[in-house]
N, C-alpha and C positions, 0 to 999 in steps of 0.2 A: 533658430539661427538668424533669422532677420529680425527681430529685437536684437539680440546680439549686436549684428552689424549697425544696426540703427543706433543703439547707445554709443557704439567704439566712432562715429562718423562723428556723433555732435558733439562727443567728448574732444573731439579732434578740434572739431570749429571752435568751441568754448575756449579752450586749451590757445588756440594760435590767438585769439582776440584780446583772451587776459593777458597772454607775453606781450602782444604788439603792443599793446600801451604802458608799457614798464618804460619809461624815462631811460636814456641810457645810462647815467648815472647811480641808476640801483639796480641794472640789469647784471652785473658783475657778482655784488653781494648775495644778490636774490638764487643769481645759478649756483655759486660755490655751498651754498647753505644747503639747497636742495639735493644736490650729489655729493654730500657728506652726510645727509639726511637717509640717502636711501641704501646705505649699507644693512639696511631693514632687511632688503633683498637676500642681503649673505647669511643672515640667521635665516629667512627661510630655504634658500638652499641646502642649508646643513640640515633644517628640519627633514626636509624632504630625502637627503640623503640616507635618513634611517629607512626609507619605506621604499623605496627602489628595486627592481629585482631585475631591471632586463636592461641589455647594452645599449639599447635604445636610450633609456631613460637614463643611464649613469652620462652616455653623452651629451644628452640635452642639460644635465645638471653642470657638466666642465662647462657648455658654452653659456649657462646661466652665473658662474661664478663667476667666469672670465669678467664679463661685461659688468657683473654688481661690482668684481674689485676696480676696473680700470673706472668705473663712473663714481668712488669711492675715492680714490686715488687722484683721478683728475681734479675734485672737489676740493682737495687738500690742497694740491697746484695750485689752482686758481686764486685759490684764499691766500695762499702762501708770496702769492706776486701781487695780488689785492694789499696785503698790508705792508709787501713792501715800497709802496707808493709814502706811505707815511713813518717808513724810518729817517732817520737822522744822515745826511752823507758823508759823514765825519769819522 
């Protein structure tokens, strides 16, 4: 359990130092690709949908789908007003 914690801590720190120096210029790009990226998520939800047996866990899986579709979704937004910067206003 404390290896556990100890990876999930530095992954944490690692994680905030690589975003802090994303320019903000390709901090846009960078998010929308990554939360279209991880609709990975939803295939495993539905994996795990097959193996499931208690209300417990069919719960945890709605609030696992919830979150992959809306960070899924969001990632399309973003991209979706990301290139609208570069259309025509004509």
């Amino acid at each position: 359990m404390i290896a556990d914690l100890t990876i999930f801590l530095l992954s944490l720190l690692v994680g905030f130092e690589v975003i802090s120096k994303v320019p903000a210029t390709l901090h846009t790009p960078l998010m929308s690709g990554a939360n279209a990226i991880h609709g990975v998520v939803i295939v495993g939800v539905m994996l795990l949908a097959a193996t499931v047996s208690s209300v417990a866990g069919y719960a945890l899986l709605a609030v696992a789908a919830f979150f992959a579709a809306m960070n899924v979704a969001g990632g399309y937004v973003v991209t979706d007003r990301m290139l609208a910067m570069f259309r025509s206003r004509s």
